[in-house]
RODRENGU-158004 format. One record per residue (C-alpha): residue number from 1; residue in one letter; y negated, x negated, z. Coordinates in nm, 3 decimals. Layout:
BEGIN
+-----+----+---------+---------+---------+
:   i : aa :       y :       x :       z :
+-----+----+---------+---------+---------+
: NUM :  A :       Y :       X :       Z :
...
+-----+----+---------+---------+---------+
END
This chain:
BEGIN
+-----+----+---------+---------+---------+
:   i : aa :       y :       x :       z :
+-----+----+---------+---------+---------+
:   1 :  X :   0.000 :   0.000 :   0.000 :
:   2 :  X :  -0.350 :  -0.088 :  -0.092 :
:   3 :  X :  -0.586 :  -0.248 :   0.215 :
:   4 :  X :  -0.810 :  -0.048 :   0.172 :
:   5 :  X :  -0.565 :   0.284 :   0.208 :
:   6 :  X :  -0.391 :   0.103 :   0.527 :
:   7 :  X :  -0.743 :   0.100 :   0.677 :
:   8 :  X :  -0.838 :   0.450 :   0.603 :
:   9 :  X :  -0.502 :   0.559 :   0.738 :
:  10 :  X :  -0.526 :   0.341 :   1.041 :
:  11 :  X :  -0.908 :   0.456 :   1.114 :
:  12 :  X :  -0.797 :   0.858 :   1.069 :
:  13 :  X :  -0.506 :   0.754 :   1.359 :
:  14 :  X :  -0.724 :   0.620 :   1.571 :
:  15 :  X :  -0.999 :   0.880 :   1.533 :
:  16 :  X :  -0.734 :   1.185 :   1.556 :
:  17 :  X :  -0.569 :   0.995 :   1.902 :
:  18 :  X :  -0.982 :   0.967 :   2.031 :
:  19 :  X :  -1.043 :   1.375 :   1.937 :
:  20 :  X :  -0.698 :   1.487 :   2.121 :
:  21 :  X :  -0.770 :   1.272 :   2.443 :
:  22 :  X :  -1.132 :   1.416 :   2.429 :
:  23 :  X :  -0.940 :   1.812 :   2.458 :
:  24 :  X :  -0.979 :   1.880 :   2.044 :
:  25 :  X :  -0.661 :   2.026 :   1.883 :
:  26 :  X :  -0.557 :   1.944 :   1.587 :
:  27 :  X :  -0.528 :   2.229 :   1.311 :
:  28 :  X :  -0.533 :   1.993 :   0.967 :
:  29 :  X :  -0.510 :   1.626 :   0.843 :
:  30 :  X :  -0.633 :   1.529 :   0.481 :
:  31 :  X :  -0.684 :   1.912 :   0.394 :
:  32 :  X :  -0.778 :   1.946 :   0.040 :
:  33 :  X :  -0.955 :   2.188 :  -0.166 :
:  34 :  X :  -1.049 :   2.123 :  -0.559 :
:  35 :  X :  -1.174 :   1.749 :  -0.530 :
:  36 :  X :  -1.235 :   1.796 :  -0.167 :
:  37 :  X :  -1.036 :   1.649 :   0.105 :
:  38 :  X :  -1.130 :   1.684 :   0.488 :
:  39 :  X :  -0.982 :   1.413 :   0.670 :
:  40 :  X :  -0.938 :   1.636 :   1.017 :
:  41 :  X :  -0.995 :   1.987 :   1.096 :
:  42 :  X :  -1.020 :   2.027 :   1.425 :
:  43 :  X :  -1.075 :   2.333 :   1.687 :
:  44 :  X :  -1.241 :   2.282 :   2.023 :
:  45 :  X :  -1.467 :   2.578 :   2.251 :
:  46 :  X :  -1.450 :   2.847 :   1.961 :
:  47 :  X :  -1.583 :   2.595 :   1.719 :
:  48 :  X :  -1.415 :   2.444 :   1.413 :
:  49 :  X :  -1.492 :   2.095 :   1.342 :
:  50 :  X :  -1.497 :   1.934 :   0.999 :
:  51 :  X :  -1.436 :   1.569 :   1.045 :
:  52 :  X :  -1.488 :   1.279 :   0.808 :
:  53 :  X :  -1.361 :   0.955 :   0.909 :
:  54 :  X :  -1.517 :   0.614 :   0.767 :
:  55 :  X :  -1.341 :   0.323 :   0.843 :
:  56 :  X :  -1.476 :  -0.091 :   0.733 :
:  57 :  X :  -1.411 :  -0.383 :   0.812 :
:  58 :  X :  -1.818 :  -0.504 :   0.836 :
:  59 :  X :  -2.171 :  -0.338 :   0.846 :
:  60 :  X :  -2.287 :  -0.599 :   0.590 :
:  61 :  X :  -2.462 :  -0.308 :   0.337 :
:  62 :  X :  -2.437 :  -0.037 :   0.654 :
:  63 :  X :  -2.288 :   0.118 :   0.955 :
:  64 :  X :  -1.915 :   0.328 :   0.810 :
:  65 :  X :  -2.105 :   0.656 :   0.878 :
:  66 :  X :  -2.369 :   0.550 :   0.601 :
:  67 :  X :  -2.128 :   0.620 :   0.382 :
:  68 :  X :  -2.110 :   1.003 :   0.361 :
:  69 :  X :  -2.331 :   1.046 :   0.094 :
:  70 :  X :  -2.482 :   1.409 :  -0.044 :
:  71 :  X :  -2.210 :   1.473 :  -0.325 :
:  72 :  X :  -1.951 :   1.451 :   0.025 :
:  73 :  X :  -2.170 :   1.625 :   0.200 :
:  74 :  X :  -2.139 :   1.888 :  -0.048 :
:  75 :  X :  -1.797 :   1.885 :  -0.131 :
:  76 :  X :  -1.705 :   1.953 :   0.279 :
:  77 :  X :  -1.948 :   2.181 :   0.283 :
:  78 :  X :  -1.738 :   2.384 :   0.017 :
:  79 :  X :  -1.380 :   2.316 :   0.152 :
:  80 :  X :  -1.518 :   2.376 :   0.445 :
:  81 :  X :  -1.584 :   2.706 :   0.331 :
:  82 :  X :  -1.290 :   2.817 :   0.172 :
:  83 :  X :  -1.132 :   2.742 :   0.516 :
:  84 :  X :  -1.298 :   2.934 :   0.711 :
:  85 :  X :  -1.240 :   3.202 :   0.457 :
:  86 :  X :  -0.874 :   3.187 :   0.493 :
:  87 :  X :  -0.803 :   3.121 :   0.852 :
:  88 :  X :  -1.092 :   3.445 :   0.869 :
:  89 :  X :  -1.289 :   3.214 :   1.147 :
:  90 :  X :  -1.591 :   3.396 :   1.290 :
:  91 :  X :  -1.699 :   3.112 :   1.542 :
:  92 :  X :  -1.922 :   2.856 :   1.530 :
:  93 :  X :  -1.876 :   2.542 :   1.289 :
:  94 :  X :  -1.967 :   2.220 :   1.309 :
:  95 :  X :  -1.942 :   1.859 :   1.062 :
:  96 :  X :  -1.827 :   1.529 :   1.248 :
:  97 :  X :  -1.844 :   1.181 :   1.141 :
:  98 :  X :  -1.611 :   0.948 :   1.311 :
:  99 :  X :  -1.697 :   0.557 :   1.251 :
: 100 :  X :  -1.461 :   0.331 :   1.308 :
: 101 :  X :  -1.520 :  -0.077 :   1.247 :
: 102 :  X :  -1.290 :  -0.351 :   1.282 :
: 103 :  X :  -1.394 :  -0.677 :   1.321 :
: 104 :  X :  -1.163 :  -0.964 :   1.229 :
: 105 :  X :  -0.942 :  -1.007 :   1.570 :
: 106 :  X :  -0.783 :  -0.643 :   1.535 :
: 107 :  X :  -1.031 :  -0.551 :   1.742 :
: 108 :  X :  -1.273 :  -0.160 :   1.684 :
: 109 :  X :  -1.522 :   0.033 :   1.757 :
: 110 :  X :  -1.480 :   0.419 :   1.757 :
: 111 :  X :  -1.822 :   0.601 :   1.704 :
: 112 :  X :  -1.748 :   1.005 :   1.723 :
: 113 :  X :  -2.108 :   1.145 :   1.623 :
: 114 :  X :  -2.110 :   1.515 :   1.666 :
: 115 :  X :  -2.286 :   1.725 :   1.386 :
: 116 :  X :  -2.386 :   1.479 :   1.228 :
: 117 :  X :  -2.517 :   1.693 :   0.929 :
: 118 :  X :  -2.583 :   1.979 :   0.827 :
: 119 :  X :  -2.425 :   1.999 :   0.420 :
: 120 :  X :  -2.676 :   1.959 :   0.146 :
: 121 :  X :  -2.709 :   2.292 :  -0.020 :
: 122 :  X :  -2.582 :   2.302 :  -0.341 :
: 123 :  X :  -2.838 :   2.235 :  -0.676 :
+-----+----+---------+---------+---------+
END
């Protein structure tokens, strides 16, 4: 498998074990809907949590969480909808970024910002 994949898949591990000790339950992992794939889908206090997980090795051109740009933004905003449409959710709903870097001693840093964005409406 490709690095990079290895360190996506590691990063969404890490950032799933952080949301369950933190009391979030799981519904979804890498739920995907025309181009669109979430990397969590979480549920916690009536509110259902659209999480997208950056993982890098360095900040050199940014922090991971620079990375959601507005064409993700938009696409989670519409899988995002189509989700709530089928599980027929009436609560609240939030968007997550969780940032994890590595450094080069298999060492990380787990950054869980909470709504951190409202999705760009569509043009």
């Amino acid at each position: 498998m490709a690095q990079h994949l290895e360190l996506g898949r590691l990063g969404e591990l890490l950032a799933k074990t952080h949301l369950q000790t933190q009391g979030y339950e799981i519904m979804d992992e890498n739920w995907t809907y025309g181009k669109a794939e979430v990397d969590l889908i979480v549920y916690k206090d009536k509110t259902i949590i659209f999480v997208e997980v950056k993982a890098r090795t360095g900040n050199w051109f940014g922090q991971p969480e620079d990375f959601v740009d507005d064409r993700k933004k938009k696409l989670l905003a519409k899988a995002a909808d189509e989700y709530i449409y089928l599980m027929n959710h009436q609560g609240e709903v939030r968007f997550d970024i969780v940032s994890v870097l590595f450094d080069g001693q298999q060492k990380h840093t787990l950054k869980h910002i909470e709504d951190a964005f409202w999705p760009t409406p569509p043009i």
